[in-house]
N, C-alpha and C positions, 0 to 999 in steps of 0.2 A: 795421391793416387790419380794418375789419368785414366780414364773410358772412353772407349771408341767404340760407339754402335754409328754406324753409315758413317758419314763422314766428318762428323761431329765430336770432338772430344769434351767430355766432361771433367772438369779438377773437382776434386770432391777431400777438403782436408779435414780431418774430427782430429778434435783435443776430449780427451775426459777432464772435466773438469773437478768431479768428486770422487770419492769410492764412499760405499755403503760398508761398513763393518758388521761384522754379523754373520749366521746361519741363514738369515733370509734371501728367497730369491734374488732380490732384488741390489744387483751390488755395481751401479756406478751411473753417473750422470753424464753427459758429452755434447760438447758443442756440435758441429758441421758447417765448415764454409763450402757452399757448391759457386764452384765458376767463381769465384772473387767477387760474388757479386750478393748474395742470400748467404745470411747467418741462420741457422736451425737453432737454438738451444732448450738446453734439456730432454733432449733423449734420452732416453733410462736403457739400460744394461739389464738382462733379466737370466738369469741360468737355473735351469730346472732341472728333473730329471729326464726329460725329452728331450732337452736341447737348450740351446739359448735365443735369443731373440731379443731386438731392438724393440721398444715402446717410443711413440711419438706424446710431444707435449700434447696436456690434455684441461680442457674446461670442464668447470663440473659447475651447478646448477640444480637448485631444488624448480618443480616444476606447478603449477597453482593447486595439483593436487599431492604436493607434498613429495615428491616422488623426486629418488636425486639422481639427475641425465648425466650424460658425461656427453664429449665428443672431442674427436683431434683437431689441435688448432691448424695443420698443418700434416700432412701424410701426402709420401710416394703415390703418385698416381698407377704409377705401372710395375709387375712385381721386377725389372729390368731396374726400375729407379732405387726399389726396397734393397734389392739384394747388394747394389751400389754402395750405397748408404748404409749396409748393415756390415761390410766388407770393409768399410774404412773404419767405424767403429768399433769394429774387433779386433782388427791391426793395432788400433791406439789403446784398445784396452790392452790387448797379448801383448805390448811393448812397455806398457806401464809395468802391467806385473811384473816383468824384467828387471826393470829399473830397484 
């Protein structure tokens, strides 16, 4: 996938790496190379009844009162980057499913 906002192009290639078997939302796992240059991995694949939607890798963390945090190790800054990166990994999942 190339992007072009201003004069900038972006290459942004995703591989799935897994697929999740099952009834549950949550059905596949996927790399992301942006620009030849940043590997993403594990992004999750999520399909609901609203829709679907990309999940970024995530840390989790109990916190001194016990309490367990979470946060993304790594997320889209801008929803222009999100939609990028959620447009490549639907491509590679819709093309897997093919397969």
């Amino acid at each position: 996938f190339l992007f072009m906002k201003g004069f900038y192009i972006m290459i942004i290639k995703a591989e799935i790496t897994k697929r999740v078997n099952g009834d549950k939302p949550f059905k596949a796992f996927a790399d992301v190379i942006i620009d030849g240059a940043v590997v993403i991995h594990g992004i999750g694949v999520v399909e609901k009844e609203a829709g679907r939607y990309i999940t970024m890798p995530r840390s989790q963390w109990k916190n001194k009162e016990g309490e367990i945090r979470q946060r993304d190790i790594c997320h889209p800054i801008s929803t222009a980057a999100r939609s990028m990166i959620e447009e490549a990994v639907f491509a590679a999942y819709d093309s897997k499913d093919e397969n």
